[in-house]
C-alpha positions as CSV (number, residue, x, y, z in Angstrom):
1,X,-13.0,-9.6,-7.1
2,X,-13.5,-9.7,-10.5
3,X,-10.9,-10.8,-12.8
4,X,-10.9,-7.9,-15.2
5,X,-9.0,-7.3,-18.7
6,X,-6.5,-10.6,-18.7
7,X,-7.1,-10.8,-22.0
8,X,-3.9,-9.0,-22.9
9,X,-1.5,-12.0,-22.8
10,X,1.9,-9.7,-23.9
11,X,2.2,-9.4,-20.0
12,X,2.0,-13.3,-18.7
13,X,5.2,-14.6,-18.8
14,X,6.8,-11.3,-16.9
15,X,3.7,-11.8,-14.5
16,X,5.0,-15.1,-13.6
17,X,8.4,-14.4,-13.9
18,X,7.5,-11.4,-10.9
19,X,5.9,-14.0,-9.3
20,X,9.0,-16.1,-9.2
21,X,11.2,-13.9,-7.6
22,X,8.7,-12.6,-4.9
23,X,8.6,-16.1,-4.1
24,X,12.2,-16.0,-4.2
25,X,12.6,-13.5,-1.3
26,X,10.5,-16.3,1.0
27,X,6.7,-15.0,0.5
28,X,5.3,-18.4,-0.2
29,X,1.9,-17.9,0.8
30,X,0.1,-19.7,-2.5
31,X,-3.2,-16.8,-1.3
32,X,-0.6,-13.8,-2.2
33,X,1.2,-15.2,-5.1
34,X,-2.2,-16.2,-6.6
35,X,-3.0,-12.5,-6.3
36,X,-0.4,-11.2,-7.7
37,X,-1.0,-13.2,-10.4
38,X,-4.6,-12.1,-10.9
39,X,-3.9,-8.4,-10.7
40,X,-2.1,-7.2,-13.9
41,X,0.3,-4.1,-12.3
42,X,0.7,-2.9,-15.4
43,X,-2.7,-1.0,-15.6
44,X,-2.2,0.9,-12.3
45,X,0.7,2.3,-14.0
46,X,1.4,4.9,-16.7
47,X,1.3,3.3,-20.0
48,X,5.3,4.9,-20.0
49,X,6.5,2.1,-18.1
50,X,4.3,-0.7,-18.7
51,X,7.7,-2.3,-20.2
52,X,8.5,-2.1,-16.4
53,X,5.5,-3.0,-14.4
54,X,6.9,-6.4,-13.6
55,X,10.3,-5.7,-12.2
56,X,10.7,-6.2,-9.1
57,X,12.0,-2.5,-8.3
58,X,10.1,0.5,-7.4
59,X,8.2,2.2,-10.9
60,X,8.1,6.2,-10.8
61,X,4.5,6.8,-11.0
62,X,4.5,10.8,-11.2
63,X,4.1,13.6,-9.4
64,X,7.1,12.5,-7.4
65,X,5.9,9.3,-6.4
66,X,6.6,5.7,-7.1
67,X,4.8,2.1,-6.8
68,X,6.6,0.0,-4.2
69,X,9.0,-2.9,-4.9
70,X,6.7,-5.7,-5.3
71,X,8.4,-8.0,-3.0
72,X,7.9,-5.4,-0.4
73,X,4.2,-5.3,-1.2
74,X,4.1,-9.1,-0.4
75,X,5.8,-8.8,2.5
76,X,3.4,-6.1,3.6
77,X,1.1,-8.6,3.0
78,X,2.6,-11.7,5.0
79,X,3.4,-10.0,7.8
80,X,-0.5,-8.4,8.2
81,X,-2.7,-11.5,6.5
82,X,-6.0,-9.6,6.3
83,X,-8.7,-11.8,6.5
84,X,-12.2,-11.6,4.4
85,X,-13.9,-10.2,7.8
86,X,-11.5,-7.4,7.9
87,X,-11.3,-3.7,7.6
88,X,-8.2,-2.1,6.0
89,X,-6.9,1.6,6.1
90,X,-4.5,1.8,3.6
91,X,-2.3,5.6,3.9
92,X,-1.1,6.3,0.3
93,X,-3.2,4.6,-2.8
94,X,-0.5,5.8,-5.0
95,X,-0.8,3.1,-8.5
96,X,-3.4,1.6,-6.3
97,X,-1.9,-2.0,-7.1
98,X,-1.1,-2.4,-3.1
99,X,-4.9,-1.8,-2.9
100,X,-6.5,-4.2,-5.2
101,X,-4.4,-6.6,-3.7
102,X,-5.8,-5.4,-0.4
103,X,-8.8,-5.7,-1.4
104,X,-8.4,-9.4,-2.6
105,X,-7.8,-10.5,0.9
106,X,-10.3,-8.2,3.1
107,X,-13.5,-7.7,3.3
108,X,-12.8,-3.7,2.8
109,X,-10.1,-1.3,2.0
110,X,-10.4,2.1,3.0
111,X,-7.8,4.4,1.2
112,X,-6.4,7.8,1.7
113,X,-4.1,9.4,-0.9
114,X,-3.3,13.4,-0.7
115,X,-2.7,13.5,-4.7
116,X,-5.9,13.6,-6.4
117,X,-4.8,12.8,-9.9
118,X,-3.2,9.7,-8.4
119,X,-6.1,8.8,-6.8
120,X,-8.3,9.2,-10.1
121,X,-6.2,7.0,-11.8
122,X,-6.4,4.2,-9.2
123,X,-9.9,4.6,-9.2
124,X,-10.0,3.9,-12.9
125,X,-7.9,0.5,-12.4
126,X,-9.8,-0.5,-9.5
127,X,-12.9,0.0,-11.5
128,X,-11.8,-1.5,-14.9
129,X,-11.0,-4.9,-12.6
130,X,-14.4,-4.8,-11.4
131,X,-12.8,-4.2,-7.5
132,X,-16.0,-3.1,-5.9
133,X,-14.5,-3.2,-2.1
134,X,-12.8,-0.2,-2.4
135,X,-13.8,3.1,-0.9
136,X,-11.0,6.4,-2.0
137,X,-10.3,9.6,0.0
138,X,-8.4,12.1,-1.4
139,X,-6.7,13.9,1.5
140,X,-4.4,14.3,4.4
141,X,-3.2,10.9,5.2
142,X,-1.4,11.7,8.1
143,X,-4.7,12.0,10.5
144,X,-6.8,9.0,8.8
145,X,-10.3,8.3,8.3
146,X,-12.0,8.6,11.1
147,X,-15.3,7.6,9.8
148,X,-15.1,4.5,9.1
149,X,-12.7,3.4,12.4
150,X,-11.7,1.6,13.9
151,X,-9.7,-0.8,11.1
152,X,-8.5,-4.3,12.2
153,X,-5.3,-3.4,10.0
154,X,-3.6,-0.3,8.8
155,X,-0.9,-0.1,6.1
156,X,1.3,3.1,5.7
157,X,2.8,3.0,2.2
158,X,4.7,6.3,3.2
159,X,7.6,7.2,5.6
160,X,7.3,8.9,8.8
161,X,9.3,10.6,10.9
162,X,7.1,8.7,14.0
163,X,3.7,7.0,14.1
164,X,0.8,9.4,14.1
165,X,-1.5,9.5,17.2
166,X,-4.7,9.2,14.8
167,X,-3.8,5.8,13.2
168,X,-3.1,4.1,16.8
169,X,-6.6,5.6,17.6
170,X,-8.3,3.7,14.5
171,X,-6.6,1.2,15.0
172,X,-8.9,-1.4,16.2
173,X,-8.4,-3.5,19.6
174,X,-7.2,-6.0,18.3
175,X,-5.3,-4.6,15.2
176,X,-2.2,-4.3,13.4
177,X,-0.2,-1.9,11.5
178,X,3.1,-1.8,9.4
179,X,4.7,1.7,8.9
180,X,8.2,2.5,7.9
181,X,9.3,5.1,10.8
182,X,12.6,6.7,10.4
183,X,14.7,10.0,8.6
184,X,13.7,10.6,5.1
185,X,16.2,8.7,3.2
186,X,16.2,5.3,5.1
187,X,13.6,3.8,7.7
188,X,12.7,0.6,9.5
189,X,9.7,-0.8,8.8
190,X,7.6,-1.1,12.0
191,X,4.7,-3.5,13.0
192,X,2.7,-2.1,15.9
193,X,0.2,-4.1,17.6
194,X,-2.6,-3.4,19.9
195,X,-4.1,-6.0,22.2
196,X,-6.1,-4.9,25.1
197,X,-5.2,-1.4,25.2
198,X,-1.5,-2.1,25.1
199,X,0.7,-1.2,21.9
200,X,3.6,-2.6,21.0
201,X,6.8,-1.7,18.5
202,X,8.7,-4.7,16.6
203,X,10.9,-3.7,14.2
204,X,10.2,-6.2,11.3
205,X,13.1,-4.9,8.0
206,X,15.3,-2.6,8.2
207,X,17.3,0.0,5.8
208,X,13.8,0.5,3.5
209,X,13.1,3.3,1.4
210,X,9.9,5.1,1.0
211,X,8.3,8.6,-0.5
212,X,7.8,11.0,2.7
213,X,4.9,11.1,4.3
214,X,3.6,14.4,4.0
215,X,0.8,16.0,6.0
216,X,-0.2,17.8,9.6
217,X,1.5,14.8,11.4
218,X,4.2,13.9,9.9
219,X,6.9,15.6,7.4
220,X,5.4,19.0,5.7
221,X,5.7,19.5,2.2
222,X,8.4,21.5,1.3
223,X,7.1,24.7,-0.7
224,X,9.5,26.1,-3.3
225,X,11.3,29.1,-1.9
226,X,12.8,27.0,0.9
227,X,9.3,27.4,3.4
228,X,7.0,25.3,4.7
């Protein structure tokens, strides 16, 4: 991965000040914190709130969306440990910051987000870093990306109300996924395994919060007028 524009130093100390608490919360894994202090957040995020890329809370994004509590993001990342020989889907690229780090640790990230605009603008970070390992789908995440199945580990940065068949399909044997399954306002985040044909649930932190996932398997976006 290349190591792209660091040469804006206004950023550094709130880097490592991020960097701090994450490693506060019990991610010391020095691989993740050293990417985290690589990738500067705060160009996969609307120059608005650059003067919050490096809090440790959830940045609005647009178009109803939001980047993910970094310490969350780690976590992702401790629990699933992609290795360089790996294949990742990733279900919403949102800021695409989750991705590039994704993409620090695997050999290739696969990425699906339904908003295009969203999915320009990652591309364009992603890009600018020099992140070459990258491939971007602008559709339905709920059913995947079949192509390029089956993934050693999926990451669902969106809530569901249960886990979509497609994504246990792709996922490969063995793989792992983390999806936060539960009502729209609150959800437990869910590892699922699958070893020799068998899939298991393990509940892995509760009481999170994500956007909906919205597509053919999962919540359907609400069109104004009170349909669907």
């Amino acid at each position: 991965m290349g190591s792209g524009p660091l040469g804006d130093h206004r950023f550094t100390g709130y880097r490592r000040r991020l960097i701090e608490e994450v490693r506060g919360r019990g991610i010391d894994d020095l691989e993740i914190l050293q990417l985290f202090d690589q990738v500067p957040r705060h160009l996969f995020m609307p120059e608005g709130v650059w003067n919050r890329a490096y809090e440790d809370a959830p940045i609005p994004i647009g178009y109803h969306q939001t980047a993910s509590q970094p310490s969350l993001q780690a976590l992702f990342l401790s629990i699933l440990k992609p290795r360089e020989t790996e294949r990742v889907l990733e279900i919403g690229t949102g800021s695409g910051f989750l991705t590039a780090l994704l993409a620090g640790m695997a050999e290739r990230v696969y990425s699906v987000e339904r908003i295009r605009e969203l999915s320009a603008r990652a591309r364009k970070a992603l890009d600018d870093l020099g992140i070459m390992n990258v491939a971007l789908l602008v559709g339905d995440g709920t059913i995947g990306w079949r192509k390029y199945a089956p993934y050693d580990v999926i990451v669902v940065s969106a809530a569901s109300p249960s886990i979509p068949k497609a994504y246990v399909d792709q996922l490969a044997d063995p793989g792992r996924m983390l999806i936060p399954i539960g009502s729209k306002d609150a959800q437990d985040l869910i590892l699922v395994e699958k070893v020799g044909f068998a899939v298991t649930q393990q509940p892995v932190k509760a009481g999170c919060t994500f956007v909906p996932l919205l597509g053919r398997f999962a919540w359907k976006e609400e069109v104004p007028g009170g349909g669907e």
